[in-house]
PDB file of N, H, CA, C and O in Angstrom:
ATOM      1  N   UNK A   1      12.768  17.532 144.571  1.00  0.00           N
ATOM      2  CA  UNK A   1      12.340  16.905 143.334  1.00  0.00           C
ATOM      3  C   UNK A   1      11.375  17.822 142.583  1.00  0.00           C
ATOM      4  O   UNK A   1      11.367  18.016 141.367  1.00  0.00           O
ATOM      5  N   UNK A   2      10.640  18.303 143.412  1.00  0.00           N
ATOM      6  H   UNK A   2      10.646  18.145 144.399  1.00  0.00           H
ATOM      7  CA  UNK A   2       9.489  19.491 142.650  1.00  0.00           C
ATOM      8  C   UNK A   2      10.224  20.368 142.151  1.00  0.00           C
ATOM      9  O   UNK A   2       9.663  20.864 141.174  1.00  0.00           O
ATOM     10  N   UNK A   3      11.702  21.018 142.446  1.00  0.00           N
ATOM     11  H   UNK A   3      12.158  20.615 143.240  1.00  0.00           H
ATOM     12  CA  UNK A   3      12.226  22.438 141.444  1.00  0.00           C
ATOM     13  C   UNK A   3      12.899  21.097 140.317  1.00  0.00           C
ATOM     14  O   UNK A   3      12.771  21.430 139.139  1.00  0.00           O
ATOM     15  N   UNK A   4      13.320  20.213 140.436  1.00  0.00           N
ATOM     16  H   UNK A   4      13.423  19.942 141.393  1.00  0.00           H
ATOM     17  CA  UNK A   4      13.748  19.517 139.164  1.00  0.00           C
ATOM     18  C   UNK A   4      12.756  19.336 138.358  1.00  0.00           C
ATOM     19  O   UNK A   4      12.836  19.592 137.157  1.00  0.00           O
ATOM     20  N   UNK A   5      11.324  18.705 139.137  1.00  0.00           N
ATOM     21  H   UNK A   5      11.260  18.498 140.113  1.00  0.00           H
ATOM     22  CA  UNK A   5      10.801  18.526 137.628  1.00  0.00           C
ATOM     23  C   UNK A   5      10.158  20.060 136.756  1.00  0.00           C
ATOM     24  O   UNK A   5       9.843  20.339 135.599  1.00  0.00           O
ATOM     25  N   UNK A   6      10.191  20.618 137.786  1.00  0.00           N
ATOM     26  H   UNK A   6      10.447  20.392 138.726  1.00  0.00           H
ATOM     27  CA  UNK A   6       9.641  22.144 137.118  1.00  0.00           C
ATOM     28  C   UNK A   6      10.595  22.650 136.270  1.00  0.00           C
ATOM     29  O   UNK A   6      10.095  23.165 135.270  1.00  0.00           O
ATOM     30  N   UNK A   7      12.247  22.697 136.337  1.00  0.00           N
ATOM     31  H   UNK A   7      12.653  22.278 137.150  1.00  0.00           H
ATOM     32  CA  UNK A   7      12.809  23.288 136.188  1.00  0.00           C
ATOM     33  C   UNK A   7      13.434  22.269 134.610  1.00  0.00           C
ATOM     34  O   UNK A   7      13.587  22.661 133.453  1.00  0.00           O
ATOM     35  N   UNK A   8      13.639  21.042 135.158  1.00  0.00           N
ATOM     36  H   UNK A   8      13.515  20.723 136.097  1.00  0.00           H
ATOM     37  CA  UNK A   8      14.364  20.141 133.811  1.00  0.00           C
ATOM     38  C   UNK A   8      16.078  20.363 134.392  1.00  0.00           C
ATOM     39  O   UNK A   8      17.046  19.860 133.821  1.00  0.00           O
ATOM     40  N   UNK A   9      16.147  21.134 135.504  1.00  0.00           N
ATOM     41  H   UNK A   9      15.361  21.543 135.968  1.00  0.00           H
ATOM     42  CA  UNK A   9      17.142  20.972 136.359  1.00  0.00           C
ATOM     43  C   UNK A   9      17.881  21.169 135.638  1.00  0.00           C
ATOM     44  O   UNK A   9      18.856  20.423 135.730  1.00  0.00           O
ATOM     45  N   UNK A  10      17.931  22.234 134.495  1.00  0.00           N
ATOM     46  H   UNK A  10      17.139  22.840 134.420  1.00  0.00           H
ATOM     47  CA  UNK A  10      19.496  22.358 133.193  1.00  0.00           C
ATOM     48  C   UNK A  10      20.020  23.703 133.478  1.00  0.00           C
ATOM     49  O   UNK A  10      19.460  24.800 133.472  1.00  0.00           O
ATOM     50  N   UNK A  11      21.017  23.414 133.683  1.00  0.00           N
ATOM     51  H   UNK A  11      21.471  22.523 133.687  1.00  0.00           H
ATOM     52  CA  UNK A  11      22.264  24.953 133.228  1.00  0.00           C
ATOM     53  C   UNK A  11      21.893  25.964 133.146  1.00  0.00           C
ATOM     54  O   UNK A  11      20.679  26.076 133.316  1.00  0.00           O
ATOM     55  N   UNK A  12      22.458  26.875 132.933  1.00  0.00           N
ATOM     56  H   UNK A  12      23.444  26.783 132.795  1.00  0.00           H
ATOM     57  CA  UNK A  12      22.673  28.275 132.247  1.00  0.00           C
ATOM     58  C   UNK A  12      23.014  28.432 131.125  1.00  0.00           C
ATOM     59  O   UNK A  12      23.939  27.669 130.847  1.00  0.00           O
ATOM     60  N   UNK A  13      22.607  29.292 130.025  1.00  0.00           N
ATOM     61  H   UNK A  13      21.855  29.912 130.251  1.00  0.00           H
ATOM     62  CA  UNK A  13      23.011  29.502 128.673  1.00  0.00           C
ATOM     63  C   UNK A  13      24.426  29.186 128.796  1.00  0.00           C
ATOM     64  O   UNK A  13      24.723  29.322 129.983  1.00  0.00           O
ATOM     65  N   UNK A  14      25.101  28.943 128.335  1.00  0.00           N
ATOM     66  H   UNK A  14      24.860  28.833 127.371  1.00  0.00           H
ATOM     67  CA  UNK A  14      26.780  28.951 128.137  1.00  0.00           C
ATOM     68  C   UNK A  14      27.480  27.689 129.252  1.00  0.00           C
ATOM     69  O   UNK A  14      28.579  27.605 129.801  1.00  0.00           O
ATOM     70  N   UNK A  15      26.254  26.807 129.259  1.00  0.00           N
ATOM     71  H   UNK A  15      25.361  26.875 128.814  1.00  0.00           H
ATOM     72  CA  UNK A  15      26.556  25.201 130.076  1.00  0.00           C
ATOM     73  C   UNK A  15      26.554  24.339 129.597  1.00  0.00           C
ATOM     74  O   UNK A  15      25.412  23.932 129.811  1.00  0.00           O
ATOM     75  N   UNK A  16      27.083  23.553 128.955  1.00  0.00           N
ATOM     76  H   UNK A  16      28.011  23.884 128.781  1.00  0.00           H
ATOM     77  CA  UNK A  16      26.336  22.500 128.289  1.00  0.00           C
ATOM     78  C   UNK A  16      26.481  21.207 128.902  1.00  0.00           C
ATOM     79  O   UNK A  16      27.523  20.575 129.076  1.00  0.00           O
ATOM     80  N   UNK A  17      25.033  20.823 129.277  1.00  0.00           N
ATOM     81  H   UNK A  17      24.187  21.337 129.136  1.00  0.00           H
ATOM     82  CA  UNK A  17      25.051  19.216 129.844  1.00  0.00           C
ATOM     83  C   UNK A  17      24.856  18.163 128.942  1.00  0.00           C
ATOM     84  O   UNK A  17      23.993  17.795 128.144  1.00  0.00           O
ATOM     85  N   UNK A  18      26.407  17.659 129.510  1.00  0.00           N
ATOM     86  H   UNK A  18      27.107  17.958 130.159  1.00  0.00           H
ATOM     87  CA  UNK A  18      26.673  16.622 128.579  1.00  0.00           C
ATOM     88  C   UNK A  18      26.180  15.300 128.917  1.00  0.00           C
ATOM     89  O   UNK A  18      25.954  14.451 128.054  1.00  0.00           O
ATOM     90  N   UNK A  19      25.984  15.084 130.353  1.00  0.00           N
ATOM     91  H   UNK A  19      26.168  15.773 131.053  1.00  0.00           H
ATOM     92  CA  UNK A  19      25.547  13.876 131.050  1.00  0.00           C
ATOM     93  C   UNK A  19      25.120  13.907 132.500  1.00  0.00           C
ATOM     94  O   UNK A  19      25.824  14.463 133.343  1.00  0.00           O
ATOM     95  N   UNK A  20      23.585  13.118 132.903  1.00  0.00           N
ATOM     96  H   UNK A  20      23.014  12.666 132.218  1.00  0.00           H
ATOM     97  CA  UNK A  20      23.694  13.043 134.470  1.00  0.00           C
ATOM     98  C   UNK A  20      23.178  12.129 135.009  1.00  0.00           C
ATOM     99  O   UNK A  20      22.023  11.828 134.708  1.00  0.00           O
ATOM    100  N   UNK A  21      23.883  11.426 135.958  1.00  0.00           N
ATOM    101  H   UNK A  21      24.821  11.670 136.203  1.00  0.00           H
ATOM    102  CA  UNK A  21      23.810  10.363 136.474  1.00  0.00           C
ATOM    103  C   UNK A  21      23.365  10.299 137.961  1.00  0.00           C
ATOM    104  O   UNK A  21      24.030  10.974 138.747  1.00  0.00           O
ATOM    105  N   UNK A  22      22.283   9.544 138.466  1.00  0.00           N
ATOM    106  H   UNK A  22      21.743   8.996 137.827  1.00  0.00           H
ATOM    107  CA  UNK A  22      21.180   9.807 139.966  1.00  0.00           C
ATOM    108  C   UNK A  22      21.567   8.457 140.794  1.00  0.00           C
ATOM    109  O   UNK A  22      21.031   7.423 140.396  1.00  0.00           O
ATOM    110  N   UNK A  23      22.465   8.370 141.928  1.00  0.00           N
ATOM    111  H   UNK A  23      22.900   9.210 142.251  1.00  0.00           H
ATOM    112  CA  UNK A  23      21.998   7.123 142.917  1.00  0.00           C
ATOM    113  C   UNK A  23      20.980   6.425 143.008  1.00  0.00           C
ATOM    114  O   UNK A  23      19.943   7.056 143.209  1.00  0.00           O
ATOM    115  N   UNK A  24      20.899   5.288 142.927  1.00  0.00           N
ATOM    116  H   UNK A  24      21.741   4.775 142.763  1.00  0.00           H
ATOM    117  CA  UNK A  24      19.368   4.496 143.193  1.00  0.00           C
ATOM    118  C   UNK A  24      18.847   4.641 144.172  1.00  0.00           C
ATOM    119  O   UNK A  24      17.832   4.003 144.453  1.00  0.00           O
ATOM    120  N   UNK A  25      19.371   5.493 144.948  1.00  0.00           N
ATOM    121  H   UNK A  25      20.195   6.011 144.720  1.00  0.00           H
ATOM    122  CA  UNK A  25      18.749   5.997 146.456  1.00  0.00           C
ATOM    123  C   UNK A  25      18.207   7.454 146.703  1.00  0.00           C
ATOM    124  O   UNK A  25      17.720   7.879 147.750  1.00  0.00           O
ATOM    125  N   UNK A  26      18.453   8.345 145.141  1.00  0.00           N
ATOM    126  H   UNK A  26      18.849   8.000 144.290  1.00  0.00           H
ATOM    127  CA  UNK A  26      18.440   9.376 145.232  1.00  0.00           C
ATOM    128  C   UNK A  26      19.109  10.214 146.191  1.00  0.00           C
ATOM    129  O   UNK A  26      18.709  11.357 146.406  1.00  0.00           O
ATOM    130  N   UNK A  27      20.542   9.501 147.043  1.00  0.00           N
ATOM    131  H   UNK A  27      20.867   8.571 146.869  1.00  0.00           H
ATOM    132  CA  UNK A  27      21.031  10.809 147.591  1.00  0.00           C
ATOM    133  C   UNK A  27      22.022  11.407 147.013  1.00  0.00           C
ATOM    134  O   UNK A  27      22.053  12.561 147.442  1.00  0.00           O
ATOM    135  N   UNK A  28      22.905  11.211 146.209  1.00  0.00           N
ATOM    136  H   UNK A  28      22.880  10.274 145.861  1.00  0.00           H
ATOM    137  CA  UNK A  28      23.331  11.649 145.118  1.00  0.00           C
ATOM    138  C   UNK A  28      23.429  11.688 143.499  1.00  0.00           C
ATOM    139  O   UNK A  28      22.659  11.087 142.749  1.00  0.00           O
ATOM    140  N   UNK A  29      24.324  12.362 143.168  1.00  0.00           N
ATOM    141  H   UNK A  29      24.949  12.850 143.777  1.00  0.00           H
ATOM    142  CA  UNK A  29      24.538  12.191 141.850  1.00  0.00           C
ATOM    143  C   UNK A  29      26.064  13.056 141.586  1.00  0.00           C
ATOM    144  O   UNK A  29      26.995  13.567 142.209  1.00  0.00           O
ATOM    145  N   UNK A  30      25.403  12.722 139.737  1.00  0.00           N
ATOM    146  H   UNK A  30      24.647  12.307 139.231  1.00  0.00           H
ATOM    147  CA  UNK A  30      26.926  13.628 138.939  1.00  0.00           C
ATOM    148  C   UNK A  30      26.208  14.338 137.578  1.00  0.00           C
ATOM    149  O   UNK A  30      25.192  13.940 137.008  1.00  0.00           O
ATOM    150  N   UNK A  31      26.736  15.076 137.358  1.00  0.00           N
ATOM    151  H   UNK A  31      27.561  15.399 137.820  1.00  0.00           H
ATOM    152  CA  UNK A  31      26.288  15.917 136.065  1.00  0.00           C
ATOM    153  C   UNK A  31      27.263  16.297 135.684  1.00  0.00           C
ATOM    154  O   UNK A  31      28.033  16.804 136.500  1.00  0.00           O
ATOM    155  N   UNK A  32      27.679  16.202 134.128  1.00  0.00           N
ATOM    156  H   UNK A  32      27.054  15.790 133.466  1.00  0.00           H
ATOM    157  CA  UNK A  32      29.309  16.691 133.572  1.00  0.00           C
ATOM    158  C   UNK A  32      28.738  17.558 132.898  1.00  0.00           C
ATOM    159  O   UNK A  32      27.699  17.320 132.283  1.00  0.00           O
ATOM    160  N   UNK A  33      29.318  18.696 132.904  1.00  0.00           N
ATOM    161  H   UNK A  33      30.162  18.889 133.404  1.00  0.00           H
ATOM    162  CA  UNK A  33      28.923  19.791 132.354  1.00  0.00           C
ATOM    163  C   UNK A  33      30.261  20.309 131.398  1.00  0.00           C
ATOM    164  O   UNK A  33      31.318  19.846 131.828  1.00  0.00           O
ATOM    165  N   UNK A  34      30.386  21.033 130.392  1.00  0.00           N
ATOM    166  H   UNK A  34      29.528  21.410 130.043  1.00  0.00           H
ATOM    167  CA  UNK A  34      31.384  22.020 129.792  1.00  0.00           C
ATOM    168  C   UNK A  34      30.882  23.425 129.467  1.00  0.00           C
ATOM    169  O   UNK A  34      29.788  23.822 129.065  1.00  0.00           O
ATOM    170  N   UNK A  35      32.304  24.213 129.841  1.00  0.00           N
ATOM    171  H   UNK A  35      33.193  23.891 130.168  1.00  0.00           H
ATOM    172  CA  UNK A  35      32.188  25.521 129.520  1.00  0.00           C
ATOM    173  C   UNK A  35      32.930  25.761 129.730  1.00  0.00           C
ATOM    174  O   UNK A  35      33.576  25.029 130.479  1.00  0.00           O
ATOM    175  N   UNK A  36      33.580  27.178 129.189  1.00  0.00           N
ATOM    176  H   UNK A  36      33.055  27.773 128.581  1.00  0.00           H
ATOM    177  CA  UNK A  36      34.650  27.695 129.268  1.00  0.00           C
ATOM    178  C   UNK A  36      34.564  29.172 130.234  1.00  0.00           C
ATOM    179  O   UNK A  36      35.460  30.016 130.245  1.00  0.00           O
ATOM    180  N   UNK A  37      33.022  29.278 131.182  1.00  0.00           N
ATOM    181  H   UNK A  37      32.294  28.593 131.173  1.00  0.00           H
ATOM    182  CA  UNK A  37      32.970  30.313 132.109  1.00  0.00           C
ATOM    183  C   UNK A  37      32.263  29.805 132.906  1.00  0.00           C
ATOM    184  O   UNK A  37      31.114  29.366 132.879  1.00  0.00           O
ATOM    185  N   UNK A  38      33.855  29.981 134.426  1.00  0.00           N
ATOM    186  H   UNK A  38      34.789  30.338 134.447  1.00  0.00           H
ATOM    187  CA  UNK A  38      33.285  29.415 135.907  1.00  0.00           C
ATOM    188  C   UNK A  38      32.359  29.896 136.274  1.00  0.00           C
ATOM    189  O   UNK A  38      31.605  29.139 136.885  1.00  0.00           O
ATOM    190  N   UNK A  39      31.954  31.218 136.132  1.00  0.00           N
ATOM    191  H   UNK A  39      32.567  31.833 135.636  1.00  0.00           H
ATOM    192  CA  UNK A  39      31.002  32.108 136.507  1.00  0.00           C
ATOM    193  C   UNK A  39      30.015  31.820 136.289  1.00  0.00           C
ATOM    194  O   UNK A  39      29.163  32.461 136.904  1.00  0.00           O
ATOM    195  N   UNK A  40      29.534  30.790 135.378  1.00  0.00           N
ATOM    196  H   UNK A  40      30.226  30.269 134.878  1.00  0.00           H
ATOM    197  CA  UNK A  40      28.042  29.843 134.971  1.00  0.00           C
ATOM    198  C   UNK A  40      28.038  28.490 135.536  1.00  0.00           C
ATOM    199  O   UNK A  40      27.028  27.807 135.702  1.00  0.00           O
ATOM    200  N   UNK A  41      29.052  28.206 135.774  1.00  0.00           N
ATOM    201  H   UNK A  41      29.873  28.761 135.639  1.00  0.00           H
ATOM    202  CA  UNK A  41      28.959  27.180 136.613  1.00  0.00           C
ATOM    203  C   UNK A  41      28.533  27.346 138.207  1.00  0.00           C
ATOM    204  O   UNK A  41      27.798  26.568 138.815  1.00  0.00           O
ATOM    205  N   UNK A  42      29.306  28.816 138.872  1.00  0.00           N
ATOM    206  H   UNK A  42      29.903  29.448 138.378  1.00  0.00           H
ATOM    207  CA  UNK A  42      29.055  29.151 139.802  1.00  0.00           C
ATOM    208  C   UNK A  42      27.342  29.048 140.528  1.00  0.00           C
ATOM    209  O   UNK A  42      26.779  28.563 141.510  1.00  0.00           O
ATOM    210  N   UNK A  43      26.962  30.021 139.047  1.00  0.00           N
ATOM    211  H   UNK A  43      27.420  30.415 138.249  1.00  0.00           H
ATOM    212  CA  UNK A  43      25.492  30.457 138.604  1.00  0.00           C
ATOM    213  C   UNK A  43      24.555  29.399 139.131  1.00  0.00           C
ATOM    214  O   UNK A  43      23.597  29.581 139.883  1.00  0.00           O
ATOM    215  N   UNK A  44      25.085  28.004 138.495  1.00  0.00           N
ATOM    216  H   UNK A  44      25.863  27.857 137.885  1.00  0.00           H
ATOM    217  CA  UNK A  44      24.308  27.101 137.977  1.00  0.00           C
ATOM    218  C   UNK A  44      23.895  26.399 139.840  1.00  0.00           C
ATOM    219  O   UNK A  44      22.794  26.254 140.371  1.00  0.00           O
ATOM    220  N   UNK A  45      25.266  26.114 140.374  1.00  0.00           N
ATOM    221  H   UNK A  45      26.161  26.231 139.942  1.00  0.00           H
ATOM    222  CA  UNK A  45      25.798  25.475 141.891  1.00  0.00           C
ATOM    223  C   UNK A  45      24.752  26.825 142.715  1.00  0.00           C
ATOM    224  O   UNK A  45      23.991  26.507 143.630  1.00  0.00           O
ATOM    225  N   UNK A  46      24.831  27.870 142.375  1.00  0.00           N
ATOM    226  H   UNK A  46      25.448  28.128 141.632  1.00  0.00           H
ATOM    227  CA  UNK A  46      24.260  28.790 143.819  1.00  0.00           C
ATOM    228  C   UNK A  46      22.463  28.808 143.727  1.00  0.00           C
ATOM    229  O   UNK A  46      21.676  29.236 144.571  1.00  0.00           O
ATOM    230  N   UNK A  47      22.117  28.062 142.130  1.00  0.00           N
ATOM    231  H   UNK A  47      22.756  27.714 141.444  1.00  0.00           H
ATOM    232  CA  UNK A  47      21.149  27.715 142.005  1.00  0.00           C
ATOM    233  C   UNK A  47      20.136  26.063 143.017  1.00  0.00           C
ATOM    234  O   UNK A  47      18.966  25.791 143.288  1.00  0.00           O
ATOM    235  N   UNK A  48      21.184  25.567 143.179  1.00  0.00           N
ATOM    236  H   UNK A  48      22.134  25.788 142.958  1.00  0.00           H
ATOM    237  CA  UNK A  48      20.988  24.315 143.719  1.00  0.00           C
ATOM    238  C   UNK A  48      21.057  24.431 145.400  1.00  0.00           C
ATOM    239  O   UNK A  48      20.396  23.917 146.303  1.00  0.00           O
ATOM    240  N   UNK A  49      22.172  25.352 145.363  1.00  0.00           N
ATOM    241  H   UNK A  49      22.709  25.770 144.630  1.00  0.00           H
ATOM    242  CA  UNK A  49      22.911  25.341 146.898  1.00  0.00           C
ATOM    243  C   UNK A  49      21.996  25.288 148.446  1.00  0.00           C
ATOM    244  O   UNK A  49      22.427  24.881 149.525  1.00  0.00           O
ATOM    245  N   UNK A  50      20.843  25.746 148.195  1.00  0.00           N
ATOM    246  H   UNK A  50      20.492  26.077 147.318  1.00  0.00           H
ATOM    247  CA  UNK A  50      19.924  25.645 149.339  1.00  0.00           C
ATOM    248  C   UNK A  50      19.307  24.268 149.714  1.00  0.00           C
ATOM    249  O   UNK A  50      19.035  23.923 150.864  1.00  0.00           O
ATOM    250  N   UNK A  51      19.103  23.448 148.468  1.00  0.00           N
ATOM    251  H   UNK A  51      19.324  23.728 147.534  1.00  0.00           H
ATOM    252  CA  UNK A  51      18.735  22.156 148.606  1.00  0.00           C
ATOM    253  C   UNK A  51      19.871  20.988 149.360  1.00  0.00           C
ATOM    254  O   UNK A  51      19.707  20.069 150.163  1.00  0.00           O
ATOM    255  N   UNK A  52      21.051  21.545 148.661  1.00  0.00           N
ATOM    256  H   UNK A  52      21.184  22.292 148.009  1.00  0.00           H
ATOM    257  CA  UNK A  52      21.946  20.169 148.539  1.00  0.00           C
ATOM    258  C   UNK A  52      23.958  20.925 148.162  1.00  0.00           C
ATOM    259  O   UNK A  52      24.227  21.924 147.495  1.00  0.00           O
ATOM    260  N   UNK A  53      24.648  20.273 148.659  1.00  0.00           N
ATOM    261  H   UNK A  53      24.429  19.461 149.201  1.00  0.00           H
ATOM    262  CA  UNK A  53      26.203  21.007 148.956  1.00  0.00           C
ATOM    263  C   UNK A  53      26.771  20.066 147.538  1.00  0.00           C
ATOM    264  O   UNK A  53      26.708  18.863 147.287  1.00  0.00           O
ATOM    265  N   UNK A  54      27.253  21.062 146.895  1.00  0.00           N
ATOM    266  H   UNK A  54      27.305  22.040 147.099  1.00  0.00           H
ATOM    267  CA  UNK A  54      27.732  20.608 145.303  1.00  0.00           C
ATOM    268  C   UNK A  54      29.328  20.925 145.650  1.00  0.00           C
ATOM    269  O   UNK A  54      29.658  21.829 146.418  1.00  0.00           O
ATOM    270  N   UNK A  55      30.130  20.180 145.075  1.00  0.00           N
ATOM    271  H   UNK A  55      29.863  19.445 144.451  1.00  0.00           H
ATOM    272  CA  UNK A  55      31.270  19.764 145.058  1.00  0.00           C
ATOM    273  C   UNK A  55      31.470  20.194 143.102  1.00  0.00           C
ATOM    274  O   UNK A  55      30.750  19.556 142.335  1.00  0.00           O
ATOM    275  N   UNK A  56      32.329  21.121 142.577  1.00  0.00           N
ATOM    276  H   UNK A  56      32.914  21.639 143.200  1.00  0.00           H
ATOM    277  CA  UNK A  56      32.674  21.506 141.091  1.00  0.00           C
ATOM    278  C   UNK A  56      33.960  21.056 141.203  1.00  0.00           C
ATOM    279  O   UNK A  56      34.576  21.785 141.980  1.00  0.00           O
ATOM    280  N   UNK A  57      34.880  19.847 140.603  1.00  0.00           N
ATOM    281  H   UNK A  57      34.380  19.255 139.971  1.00  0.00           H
ATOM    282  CA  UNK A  57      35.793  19.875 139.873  1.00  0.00           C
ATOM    283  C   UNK A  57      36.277  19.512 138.496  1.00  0.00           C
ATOM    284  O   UNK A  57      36.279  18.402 137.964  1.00  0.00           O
ATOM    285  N   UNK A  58      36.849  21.133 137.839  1.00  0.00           N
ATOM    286  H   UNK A  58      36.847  22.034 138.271  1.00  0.00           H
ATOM    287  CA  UNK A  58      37.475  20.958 136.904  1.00  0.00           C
ATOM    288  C   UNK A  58      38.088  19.469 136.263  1.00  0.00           C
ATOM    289  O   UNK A  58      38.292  18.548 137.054  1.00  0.00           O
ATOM    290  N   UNK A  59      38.257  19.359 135.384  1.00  0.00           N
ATOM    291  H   UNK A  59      38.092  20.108 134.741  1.00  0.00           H
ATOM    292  CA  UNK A  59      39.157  18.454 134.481  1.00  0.00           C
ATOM    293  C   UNK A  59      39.460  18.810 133.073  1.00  0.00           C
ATOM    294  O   UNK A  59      38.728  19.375 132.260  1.00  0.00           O
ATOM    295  N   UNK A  60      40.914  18.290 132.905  1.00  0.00           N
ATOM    296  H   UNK A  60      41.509  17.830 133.564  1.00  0.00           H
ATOM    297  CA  UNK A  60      41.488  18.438 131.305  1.00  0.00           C
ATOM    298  C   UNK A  60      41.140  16.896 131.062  1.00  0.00           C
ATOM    299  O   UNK A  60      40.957  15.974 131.858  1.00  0.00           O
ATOM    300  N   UNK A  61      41.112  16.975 129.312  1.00  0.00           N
ATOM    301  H   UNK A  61      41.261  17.723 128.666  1.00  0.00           H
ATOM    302  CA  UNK A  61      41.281  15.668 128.724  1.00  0.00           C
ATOM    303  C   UNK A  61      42.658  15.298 128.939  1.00  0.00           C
ATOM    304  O   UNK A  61      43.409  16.090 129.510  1.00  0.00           O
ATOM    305  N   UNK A  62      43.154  13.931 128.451  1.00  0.00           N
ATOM    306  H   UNK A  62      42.544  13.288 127.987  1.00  0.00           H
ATOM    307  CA  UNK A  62      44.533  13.447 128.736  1.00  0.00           C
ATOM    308  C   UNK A  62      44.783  14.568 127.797  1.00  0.00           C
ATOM    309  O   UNK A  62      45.042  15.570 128.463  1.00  0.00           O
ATOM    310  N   UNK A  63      44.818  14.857 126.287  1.00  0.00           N
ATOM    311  H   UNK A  63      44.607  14.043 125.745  1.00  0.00           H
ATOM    312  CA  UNK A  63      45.530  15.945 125.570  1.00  0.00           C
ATOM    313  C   UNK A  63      45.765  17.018 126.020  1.00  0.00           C
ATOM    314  O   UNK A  63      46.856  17.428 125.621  1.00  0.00           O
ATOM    315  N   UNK A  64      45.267  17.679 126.663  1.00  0.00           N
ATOM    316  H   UNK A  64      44.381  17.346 126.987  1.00  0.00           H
ATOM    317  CA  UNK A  64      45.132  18.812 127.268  1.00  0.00           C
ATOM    318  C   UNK A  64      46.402  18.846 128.729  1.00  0.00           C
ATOM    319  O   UNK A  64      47.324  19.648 128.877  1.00  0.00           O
ATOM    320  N   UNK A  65      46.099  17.946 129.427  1.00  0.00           N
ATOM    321  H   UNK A  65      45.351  17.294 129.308  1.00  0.00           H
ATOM    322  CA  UNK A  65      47.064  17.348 130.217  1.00  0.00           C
ATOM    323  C   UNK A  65      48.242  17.287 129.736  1.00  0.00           C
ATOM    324  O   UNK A  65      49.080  18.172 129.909  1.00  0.00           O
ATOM    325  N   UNK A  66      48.428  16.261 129.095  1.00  0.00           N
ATOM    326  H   UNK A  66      47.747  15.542 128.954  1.00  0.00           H
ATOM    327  CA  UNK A  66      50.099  16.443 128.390  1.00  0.00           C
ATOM    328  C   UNK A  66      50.670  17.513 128.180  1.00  0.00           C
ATOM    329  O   UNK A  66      51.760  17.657 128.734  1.00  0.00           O
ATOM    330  N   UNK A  67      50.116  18.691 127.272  1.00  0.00           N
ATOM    331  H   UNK A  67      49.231  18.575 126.822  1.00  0.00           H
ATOM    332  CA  UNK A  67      50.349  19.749 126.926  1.00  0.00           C
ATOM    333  C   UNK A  67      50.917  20.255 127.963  1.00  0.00           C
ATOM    334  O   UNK A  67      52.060  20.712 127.957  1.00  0.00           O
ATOM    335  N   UNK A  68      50.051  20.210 129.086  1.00  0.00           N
ATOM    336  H   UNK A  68      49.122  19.838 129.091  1.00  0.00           H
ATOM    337  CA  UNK A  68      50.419  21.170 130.614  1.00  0.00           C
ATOM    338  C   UNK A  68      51.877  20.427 130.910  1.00  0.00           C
ATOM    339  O   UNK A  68      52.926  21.070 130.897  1.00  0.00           O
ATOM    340  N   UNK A  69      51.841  19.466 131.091  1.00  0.00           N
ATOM    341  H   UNK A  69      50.988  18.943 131.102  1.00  0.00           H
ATOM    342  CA  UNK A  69      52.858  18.620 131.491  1.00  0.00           C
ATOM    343  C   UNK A  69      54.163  18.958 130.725  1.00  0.00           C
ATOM    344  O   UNK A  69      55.256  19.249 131.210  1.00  0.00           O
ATOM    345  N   UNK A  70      53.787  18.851 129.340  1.00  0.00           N
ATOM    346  H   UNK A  70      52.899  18.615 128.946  1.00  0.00           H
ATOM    347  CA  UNK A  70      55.068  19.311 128.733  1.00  0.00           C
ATOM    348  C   UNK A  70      55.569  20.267 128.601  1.00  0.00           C
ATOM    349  O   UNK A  70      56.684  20.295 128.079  1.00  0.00           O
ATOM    350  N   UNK A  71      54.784  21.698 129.129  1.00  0.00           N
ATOM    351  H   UNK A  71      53.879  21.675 129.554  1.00  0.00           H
ATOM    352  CA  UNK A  71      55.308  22.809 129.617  1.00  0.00           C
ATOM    353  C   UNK A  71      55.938  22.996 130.920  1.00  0.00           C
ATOM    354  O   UNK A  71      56.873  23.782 131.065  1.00  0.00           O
ATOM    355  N   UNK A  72      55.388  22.199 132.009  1.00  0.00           N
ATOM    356  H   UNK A  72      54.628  21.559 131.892  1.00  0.00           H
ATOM    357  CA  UNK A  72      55.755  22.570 133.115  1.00  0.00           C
ATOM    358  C   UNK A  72      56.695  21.535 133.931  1.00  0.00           C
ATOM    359  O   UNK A  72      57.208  21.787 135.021  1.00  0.00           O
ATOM    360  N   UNK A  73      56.839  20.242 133.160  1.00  0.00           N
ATOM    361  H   UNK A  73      56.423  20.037 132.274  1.00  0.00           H
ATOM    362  CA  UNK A  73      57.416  19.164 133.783  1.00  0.00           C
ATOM    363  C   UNK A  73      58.407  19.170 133.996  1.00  0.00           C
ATOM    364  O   UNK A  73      58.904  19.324 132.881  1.00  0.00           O
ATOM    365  N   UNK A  74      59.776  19.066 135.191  1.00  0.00           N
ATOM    366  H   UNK A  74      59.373  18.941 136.097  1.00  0.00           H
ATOM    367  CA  UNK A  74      61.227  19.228 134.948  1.00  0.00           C
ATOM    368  C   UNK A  74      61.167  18.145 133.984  1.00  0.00           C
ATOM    369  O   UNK A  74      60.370  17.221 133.820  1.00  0.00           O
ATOM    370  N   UNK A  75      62.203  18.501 133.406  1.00  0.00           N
ATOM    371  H   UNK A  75      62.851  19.251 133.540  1.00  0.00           H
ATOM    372  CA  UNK A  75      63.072  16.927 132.947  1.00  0.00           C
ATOM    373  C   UNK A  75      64.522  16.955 133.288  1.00  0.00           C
ATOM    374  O   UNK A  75      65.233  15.980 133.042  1.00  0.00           O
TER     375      UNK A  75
END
């Protein structure tokens, strides 16, 4: 809790936190982040990593999705 409140616990230039959400128990959470470089995300996770084991998965919007889909889907 002491490097969060020191820190404001935010990103890397080229992160943008969009939202974060804390267990009422404080043993977890979620933070949605965007960017278009894993390598700051990496940044951001190897920043934390000594405290606590972070789990990063990607997501498309449904639009974004379709798109994929309609390239790659048999029909």
């Amino acid at each position: 809790m002491e490097r969060f409140l020191r820190t404001g616990g935010l990103p890397p230039e080229g992160v943008q936190l969009l939202g974060r959400w804390t267990s009422a128990d404080l043993g977890s959470g979620f933070d949605l982040l965007e960017t278009d470089d894993a390598a700051k995300l990496t940044e951001f996770a190897y920043q934390w990593s000594d405290l606590m084991e972070l789990e990063i998965m990607p997501v498309l919007e449904d639009a974004e999705l379709a798109a994929v889909l309609g390239r790659v889907a048999k029909k």
